[in-house]
C-alpha positions as CSV (number, residue, x, y, z in Angstrom):
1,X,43.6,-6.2,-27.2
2,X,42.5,-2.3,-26.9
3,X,38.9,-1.8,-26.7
4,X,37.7,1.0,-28.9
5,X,36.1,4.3,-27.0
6,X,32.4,4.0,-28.7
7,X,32.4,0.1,-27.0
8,X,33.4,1.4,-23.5
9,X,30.8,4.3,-24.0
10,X,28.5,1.5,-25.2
11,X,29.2,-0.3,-22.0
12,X,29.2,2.5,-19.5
13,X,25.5,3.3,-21.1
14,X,24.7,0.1,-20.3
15,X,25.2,0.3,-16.9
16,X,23.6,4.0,-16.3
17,X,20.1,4.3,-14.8
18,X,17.1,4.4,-16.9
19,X,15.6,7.5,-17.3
20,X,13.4,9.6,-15.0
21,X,11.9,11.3,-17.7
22,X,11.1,10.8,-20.7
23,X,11.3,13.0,-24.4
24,X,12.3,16.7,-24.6
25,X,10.5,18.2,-21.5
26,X,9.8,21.7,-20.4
27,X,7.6,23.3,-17.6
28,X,5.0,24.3,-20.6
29,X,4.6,21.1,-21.2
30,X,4.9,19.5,-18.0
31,X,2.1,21.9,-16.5
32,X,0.0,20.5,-19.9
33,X,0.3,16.7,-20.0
34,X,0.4,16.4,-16.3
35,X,-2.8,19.0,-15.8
36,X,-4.7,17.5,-19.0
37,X,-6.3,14.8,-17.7
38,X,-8.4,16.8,-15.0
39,X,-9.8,19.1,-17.6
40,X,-10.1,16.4,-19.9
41,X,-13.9,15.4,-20.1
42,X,-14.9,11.9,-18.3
43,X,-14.5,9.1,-20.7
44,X,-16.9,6.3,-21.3
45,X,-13.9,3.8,-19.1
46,X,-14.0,6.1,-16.3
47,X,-17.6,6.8,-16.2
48,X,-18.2,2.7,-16.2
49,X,-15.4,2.0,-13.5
50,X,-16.8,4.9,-11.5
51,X,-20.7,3.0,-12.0
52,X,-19.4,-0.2,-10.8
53,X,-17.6,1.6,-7.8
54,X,-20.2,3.3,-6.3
55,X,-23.1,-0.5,-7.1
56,X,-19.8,-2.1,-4.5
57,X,-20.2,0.6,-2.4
58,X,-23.8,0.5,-2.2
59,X,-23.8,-3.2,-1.6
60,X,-21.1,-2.3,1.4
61,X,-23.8,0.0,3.0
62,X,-26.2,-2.7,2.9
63,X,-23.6,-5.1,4.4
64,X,-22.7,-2.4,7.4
65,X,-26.7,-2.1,7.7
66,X,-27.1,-5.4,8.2
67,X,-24.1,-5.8,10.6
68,X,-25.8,-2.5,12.5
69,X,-28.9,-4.0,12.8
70,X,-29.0,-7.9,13.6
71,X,-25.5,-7.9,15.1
72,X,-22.1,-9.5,14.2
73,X,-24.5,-13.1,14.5
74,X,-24.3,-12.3,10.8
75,X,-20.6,-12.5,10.3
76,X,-19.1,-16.3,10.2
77,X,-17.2,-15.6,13.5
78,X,-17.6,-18.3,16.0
79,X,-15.8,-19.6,18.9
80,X,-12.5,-20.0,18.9
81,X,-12.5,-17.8,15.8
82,X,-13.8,-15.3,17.1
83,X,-12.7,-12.0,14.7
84,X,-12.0,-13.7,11.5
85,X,-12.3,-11.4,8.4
86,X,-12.7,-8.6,10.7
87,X,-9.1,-8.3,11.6
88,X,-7.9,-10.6,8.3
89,X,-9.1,-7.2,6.4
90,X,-8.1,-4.4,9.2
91,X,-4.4,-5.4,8.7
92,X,-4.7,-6.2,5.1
93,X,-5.9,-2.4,4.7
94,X,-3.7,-1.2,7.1
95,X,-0.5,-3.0,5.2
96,X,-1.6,-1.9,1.8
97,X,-1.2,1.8,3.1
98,X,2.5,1.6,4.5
99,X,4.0,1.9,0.7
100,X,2.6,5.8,0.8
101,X,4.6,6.9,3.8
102,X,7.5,4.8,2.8
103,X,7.7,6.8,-0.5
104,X,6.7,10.0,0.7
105,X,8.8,10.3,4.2
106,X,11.7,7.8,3.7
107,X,12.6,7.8,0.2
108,X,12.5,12.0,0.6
109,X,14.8,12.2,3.5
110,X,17.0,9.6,1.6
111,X,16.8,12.1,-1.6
112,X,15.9,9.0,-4.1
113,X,14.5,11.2,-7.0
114,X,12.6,7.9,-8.4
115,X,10.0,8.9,-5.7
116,X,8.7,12.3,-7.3
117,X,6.4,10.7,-10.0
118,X,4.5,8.4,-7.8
119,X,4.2,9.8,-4.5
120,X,0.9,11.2,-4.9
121,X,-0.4,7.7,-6.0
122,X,1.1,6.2,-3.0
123,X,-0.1,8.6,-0.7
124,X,-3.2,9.1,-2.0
125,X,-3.9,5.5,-1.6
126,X,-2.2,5.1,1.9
127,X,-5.7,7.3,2.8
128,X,-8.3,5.5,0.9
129,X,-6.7,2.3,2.1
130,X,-6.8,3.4,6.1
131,X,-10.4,4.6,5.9
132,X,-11.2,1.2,5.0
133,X,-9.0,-0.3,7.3
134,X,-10.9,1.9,9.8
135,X,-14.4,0.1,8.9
136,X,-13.6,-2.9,10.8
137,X,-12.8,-2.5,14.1
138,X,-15.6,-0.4,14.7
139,X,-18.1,-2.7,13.2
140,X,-16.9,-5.6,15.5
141,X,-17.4,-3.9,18.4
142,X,-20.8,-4.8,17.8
143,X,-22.1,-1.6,18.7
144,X,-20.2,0.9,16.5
145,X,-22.3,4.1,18.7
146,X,-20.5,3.0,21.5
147,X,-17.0,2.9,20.5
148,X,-16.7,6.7,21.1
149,X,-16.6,5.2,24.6
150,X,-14.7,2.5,24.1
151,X,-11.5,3.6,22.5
152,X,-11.4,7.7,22.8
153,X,-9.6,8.7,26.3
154,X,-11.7,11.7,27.2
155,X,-13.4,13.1,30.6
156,X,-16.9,10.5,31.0
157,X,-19.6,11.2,33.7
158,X,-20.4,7.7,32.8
159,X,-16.8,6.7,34.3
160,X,-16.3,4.3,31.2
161,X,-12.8,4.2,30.6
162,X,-10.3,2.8,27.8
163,X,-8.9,-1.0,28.3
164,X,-5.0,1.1,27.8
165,X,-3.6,-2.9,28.7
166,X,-5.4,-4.0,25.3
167,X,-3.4,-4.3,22.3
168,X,-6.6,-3.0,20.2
169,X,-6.6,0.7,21.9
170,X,-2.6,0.8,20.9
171,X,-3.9,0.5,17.6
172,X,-6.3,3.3,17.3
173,X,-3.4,5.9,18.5
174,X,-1.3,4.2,16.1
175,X,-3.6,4.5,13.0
176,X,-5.3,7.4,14.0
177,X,-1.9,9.3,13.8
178,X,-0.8,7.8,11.0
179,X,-3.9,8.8,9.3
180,X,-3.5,12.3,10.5
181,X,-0.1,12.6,9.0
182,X,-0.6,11.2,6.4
183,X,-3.4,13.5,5.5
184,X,-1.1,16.4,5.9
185,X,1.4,15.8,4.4
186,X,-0.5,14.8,1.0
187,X,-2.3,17.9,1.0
188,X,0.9,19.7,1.9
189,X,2.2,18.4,-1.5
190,X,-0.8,19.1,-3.4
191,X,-1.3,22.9,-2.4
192,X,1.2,24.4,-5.7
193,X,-0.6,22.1,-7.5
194,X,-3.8,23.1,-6.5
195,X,-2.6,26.8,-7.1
196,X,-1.6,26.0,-10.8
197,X,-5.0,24.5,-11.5
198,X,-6.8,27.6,-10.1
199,X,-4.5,29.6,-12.4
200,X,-5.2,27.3,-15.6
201,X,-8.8,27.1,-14.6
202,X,-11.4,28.6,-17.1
203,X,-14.5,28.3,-14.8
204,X,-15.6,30.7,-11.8
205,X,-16.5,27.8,-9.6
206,X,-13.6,25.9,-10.6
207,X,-11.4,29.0,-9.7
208,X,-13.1,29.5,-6.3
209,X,-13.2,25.7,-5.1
210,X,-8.9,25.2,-6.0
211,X,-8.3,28.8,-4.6
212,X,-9.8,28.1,-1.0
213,X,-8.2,24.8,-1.1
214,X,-4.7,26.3,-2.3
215,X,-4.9,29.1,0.5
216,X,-3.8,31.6,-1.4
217,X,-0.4,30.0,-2.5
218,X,1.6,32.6,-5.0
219,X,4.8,30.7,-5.3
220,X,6.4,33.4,-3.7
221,X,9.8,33.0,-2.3
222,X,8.6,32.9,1.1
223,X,6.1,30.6,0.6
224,X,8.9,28.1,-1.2
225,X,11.0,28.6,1.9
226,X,8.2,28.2,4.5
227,X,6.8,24.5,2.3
228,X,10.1,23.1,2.0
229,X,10.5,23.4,5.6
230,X,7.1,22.2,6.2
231,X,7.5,19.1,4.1
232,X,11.0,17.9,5.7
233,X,9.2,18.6,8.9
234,X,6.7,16.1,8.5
235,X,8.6,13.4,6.1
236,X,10.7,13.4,10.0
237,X,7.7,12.8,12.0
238,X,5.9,10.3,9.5
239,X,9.2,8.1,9.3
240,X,8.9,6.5,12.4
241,X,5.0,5.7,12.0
242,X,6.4,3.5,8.3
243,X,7.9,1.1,12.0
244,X,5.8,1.7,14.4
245,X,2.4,1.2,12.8
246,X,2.5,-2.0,11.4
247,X,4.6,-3.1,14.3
248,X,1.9,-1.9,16.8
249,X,-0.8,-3.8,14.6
250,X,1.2,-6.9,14.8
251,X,1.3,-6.8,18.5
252,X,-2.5,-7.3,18.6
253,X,-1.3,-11.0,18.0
254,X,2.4,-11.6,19.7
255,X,1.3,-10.4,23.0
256,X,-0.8,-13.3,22.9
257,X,-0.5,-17.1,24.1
258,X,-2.1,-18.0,21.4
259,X,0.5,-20.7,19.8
260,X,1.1,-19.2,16.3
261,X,0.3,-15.8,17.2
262,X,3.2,-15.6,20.5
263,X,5.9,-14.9,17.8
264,X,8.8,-12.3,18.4
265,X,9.6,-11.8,14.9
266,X,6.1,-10.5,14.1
267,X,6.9,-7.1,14.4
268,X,9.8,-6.7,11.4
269,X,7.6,-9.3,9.9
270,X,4.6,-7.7,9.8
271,X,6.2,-4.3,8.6
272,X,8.3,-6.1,6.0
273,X,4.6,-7.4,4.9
274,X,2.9,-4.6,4.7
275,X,5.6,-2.4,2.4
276,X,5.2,-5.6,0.3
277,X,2.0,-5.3,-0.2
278,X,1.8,-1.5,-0.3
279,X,4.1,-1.3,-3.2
280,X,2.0,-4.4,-4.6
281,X,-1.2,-2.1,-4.9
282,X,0.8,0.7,-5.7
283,X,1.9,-1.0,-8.9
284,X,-1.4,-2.4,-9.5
285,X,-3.1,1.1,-9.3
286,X,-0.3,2.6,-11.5
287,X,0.4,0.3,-14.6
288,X,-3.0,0.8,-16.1
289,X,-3.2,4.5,-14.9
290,X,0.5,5.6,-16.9
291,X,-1.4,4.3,-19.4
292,X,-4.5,5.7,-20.0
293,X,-3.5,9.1,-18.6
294,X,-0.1,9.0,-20.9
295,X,2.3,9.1,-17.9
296,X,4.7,7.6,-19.4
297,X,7.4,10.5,-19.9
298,X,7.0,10.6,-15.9
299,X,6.0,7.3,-14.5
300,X,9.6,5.9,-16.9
301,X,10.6,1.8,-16.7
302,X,13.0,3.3,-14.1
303,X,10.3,4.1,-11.5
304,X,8.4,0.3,-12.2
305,X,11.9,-1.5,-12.2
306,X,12.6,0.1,-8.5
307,X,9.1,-0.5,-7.0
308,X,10.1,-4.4,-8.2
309,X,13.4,-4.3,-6.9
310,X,11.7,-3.2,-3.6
311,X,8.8,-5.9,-3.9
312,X,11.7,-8.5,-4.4
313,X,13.3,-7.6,-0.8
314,X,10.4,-7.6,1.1
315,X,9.5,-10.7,-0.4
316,X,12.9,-12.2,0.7
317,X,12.7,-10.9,4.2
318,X,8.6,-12.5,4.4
319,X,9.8,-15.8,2.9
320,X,12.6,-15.1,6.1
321,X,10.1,-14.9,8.5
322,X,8.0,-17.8,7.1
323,X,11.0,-20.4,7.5
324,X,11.8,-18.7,10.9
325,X,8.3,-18.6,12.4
326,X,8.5,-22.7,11.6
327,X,11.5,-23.1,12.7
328,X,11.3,-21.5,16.0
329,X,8.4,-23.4,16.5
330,X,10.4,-26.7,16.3
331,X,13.5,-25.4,18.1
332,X,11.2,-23.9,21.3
333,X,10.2,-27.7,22.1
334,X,6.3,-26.5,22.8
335,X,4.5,-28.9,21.0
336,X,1.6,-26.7,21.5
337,X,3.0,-24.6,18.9
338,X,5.0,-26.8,16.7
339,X,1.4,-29.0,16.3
340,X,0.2,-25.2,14.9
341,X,3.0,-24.7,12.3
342,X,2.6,-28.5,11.6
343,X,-0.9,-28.1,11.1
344,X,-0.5,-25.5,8.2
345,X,1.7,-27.2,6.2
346,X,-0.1,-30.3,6.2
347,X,2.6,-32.7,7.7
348,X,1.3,-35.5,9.9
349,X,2.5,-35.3,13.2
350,X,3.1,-36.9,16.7
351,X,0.7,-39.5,15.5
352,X,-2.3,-36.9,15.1
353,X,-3.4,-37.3,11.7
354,X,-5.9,-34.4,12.0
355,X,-2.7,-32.0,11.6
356,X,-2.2,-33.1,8.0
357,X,-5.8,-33.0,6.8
358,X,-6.6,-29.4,7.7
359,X,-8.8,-27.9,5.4
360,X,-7.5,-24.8,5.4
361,X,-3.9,-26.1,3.7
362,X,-4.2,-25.1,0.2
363,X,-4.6,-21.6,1.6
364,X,-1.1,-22.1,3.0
365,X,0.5,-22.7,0.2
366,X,-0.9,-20.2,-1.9
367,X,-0.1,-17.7,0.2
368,X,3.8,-19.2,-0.4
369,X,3.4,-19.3,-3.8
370,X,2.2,-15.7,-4.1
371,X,4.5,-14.4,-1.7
372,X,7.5,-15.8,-2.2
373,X,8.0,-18.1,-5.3
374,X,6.5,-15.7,-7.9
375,X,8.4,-12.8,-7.2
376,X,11.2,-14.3,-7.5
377,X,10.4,-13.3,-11.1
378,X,11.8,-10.2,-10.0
379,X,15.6,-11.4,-9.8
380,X,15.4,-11.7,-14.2
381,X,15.8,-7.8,-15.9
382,X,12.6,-9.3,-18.5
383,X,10.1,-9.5,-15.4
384,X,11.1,-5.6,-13.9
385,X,10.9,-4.4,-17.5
386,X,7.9,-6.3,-18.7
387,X,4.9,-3.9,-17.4
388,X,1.8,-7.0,-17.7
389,X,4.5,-9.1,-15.7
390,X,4.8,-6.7,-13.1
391,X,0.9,-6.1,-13.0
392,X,0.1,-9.7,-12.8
393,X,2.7,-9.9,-10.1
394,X,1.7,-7.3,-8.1
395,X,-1.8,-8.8,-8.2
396,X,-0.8,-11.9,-7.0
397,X,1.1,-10.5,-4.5
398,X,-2.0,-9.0,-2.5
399,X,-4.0,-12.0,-2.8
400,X,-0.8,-14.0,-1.6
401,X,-0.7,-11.1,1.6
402,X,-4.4,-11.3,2.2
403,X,-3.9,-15.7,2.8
404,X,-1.3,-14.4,4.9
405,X,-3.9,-12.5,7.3
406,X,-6.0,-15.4,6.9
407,X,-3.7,-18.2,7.9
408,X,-2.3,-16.5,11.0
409,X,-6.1,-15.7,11.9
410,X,-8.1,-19.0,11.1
411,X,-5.9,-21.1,10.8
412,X,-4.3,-20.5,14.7
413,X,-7.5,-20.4,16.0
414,X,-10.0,-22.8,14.6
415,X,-8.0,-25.7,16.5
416,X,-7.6,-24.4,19.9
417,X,-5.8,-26.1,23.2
418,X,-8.7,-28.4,23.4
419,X,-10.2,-30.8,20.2
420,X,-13.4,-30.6,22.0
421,X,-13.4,-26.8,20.9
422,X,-12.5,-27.1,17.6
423,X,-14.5,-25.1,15.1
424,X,-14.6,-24.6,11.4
425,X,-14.7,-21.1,9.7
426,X,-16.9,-20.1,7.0
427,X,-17.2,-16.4,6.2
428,X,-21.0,-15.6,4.9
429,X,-22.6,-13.2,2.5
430,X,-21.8,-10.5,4.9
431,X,-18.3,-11.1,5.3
432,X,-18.1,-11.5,1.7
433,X,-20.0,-8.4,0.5
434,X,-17.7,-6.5,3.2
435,X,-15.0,-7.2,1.5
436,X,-15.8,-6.5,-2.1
437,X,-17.4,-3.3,-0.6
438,X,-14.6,-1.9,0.7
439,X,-12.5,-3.3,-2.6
440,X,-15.4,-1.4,-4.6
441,X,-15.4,1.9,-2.0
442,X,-11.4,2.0,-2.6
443,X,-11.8,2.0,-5.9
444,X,-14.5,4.8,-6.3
445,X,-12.4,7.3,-3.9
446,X,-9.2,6.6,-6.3
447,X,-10.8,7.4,-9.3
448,X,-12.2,10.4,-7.9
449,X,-8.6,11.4,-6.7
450,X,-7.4,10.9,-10.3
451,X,-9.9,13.0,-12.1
452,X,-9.9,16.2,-10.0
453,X,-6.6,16.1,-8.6
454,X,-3.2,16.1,-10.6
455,X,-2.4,12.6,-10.0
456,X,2.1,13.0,-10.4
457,X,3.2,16.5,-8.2
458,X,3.8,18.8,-11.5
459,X,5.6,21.0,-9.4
460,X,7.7,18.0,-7.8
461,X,8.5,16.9,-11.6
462,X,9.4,20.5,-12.8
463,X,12.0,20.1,-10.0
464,X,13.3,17.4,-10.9
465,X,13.8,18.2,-13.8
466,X,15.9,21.5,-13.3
467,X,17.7,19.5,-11.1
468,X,18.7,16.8,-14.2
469,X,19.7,20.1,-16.2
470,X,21.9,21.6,-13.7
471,X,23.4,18.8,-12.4
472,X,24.0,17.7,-16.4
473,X,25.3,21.2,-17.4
474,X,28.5,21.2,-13.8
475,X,29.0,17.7,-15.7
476,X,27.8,15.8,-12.4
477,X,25.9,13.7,-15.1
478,X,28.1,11.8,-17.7
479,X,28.0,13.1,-21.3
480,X,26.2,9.9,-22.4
481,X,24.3,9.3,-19.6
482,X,20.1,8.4,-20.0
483,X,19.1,10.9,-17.6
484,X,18.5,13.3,-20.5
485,X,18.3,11.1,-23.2
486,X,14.8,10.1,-24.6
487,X,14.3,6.8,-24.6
488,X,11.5,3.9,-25.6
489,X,10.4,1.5,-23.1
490,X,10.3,-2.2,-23.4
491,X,6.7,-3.6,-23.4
492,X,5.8,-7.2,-24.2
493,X,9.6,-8.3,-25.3
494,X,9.4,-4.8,-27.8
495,X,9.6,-1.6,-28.4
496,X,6.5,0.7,-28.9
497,X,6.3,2.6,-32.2
């Protein structure tokens, strides 16, 4: 039976890529929508989000105060847990900021074009996220004015010298650099942006504050050629910190004896993790922001549907690790650290019933409920389409990566080598109010980021978007493909009118 050519143009549709952008665009009205919210005056939403950021942040400086002055006797650490929510929330920051580099670096030197409306969110948060990452190591030292001594290697007369054996001074190369990059190459991106808004700015002050911070960009041909160079430089040199970092961070544990932290597949682990999570907050930052800035025509179903598809992966290769980490445990014969893997799930063993009545079990689970059974949503077309799916996901997905951090923390050490040392862990008011505070000081610094800076790269889009046209008019682009087609996108199980 033939097939008529409208039902194999109907199916070949079907199979093409959502769009990358959305409706009849042009660089006018590019430069307008994506510029418009910055001039826009601060809604009442914004104001009250901005209110309750900087009350968190407050409360966090009380909490560091506190810490500062009467010691870290006021954090729930004890022995054998001795860091707790210190490092639970130092890799939990540090993970949430791999997703920026991933986008930026990566998926640039891999030319994915779904990357150009949402790498300034990523990156922007990879920076907010490491400064709070930052907070806690320094704070556990116990006396933060002497960590300048502590973990910088520079010429003392006082002969005090870096630990360079110690996991924890690997780390502050590792995030220190990454922070650096990072930094650079976000504002690398931002300076034509920062140019146009000095251009389209009305004030005198306004004009002055984006010119010094543009450096004089004209958008000249040699300045084109000398960015582009720039910015492939540095997606090279950031690509190997998306491995390294996390990897480094990880061997704060599997250097270890620890049973349940001496684990060899930590390191992919770990960074498998942590672009799980990042993409995680990534999504949870984004959904509502498309919205109320009316991103939509950049930030398409195509972008959301591949950060899913990418959540989805990690979340098979973490669920990997899970079963392996258990598994090795029982295949190495130490029944030092099968008794540790026993003890989480809650499975009685060797006759010691304490290993299935730990109290920190439903943590467990959660965490491998979060982590791997609810993205599994992601396999059906409904969930990657279905933006409150995806939010609620994505959600769930950083509370399932912060049990993570707990259970490899508190869970391996509150029931050391010896039952005489066992300890339970109970995090206080401080550890607590550290935690929200940073939550609260993220926050504040990203809604600061998306009401003076142009939150999608306008001049990254208006590329793109040539690119679509040119590529469309030497036919590279089928004739009924969506690239150029304007389409609506499915929210709730319908279409918006």
């Amino acid at each position: 039976m033939a097939v008529s050519a409208a039902t194999r143009v109907a199916a070949r549709r079907f199979l093409e890529p959502l769009p990358l952008l959305e409706g009849e665009q042009d660089d006018g009205t590019l430069n307008k929508t994506l510029l418009d919210y910055v001039w826009k005056k601060p809604g009442k939403g914004w104001m009250l989000l901005l209110l309750m950021g900087l009350g968190g942040t407050g409360l966090l400086t009380m909490a560091i105060a506190i810490t500062v002055a009467k010691g870290i006797g006021m954090w729930g650490n004890n022995i054998p847990v001795a860091w707790a929510f210190g490092i639970i929330n130092f890799v939990w920051w540090i993970g949430i900021g791999h997703a920026g580099t991933l986008i930026s670096a990566i998926l640039l030197l891999f030319q994915q074009k779904w990357r150009t409306s949402i790498n300034r969110f990523a990156e922007a948060m990879t920076l907010f996220a490491v400064m709070q990452a930052a907070l806690f190591p320094v704070l556990h030292t116990g006396r933060p004015w002497f960590a300048l001594y502590w973990l910088f290697p520079y010429p003392s007369t006082l002969h005090i010298w870096p630990q360079f054996k110690s996991p924890l001074m690997w780390d502050v190369f590792a995030v220190s650099t990454y922070f650096i990059t990072s930094l650079l190459f976000w504002y690398l991106g931002l300076i034509p942006d920062l140019a146009a808004l000095r251009d389209s700015s009305t004030h005198r002050w306004q004009r002055r504050i984006y010119g010094v911070f543009s450096f004089g960009w004209r958008g000249s041909a040699r300045h084109w050629q000398h960015y582009k160079i720039a910015y492939l430089l540095l997606a090279g040199l950031a690509t190997p910190l998306v491995l390294s970092v996390h990897t480094i961070v990880s061997y704060d544990f599997a250097v270890s004896i620890v049973p349940g932290w001496h684990e060899t597949i930590f390191p992919p682990y770990f960074v498998a993790g942590a672009v799980f999570s990042g993409f995680a907050m990534v999504m949870t930052l984004m959904v509502p922001a498309r919205r109320v800035m009316r991103l939509k025509h950049v930030v398409t179903a195509r972008h959301l549907e591949a950060m899913c598809k990418i959540m989805l992966v990690t979340s098979l290769i973490v669920g990997y690790g899970y079963l392996m980490e258990h598994f090795l445990s029982w295949y190495s014969g130490n029944k030092y650290d099968f008794y540790q893997y026993a003890n989480r799930r809650g499975i009685l063993y060797d006759g010691f019933a304490s290993a299935a009545r730990d109290p920190y079990i439903p943590i467990f689970w959660l965490m491998v409920t979060c982590n791997v059974v609810i993205p599994s949503l992601f396999w059906t077309r409904w969930a990657r389409r279905n933006v409150y799916v995806m939010w609620v996901v994505s959600i769930l997905i950083n509370v399932g990566m912060w049990c993570e951090r707990f259970v490899i923390v508190v869970i391996s050490l509150h029931r050391d080598f010896l039952p005489s040392a066992w300890a339970i862990y109970k995090p206080t008011w401080v550890d607590l109010t550290l935690l929200f505070g940073t939550i609260c000081f993220f926050g504040t610094l990203f809604l600061l980021f998306l009401k003076f800076i142009p939150a999608v790269g306008v001049q990254e889009v208006k590329e793109l978007r040539h690119e679509l046209h040119k590529e469309h008019a030497h036919h590279q682009i089928p004739e009924f493909s969506q690239e150029l087609i304007a389409i609506t996108e499915m929210e709730s199980g319908r279409s918006e009118r």
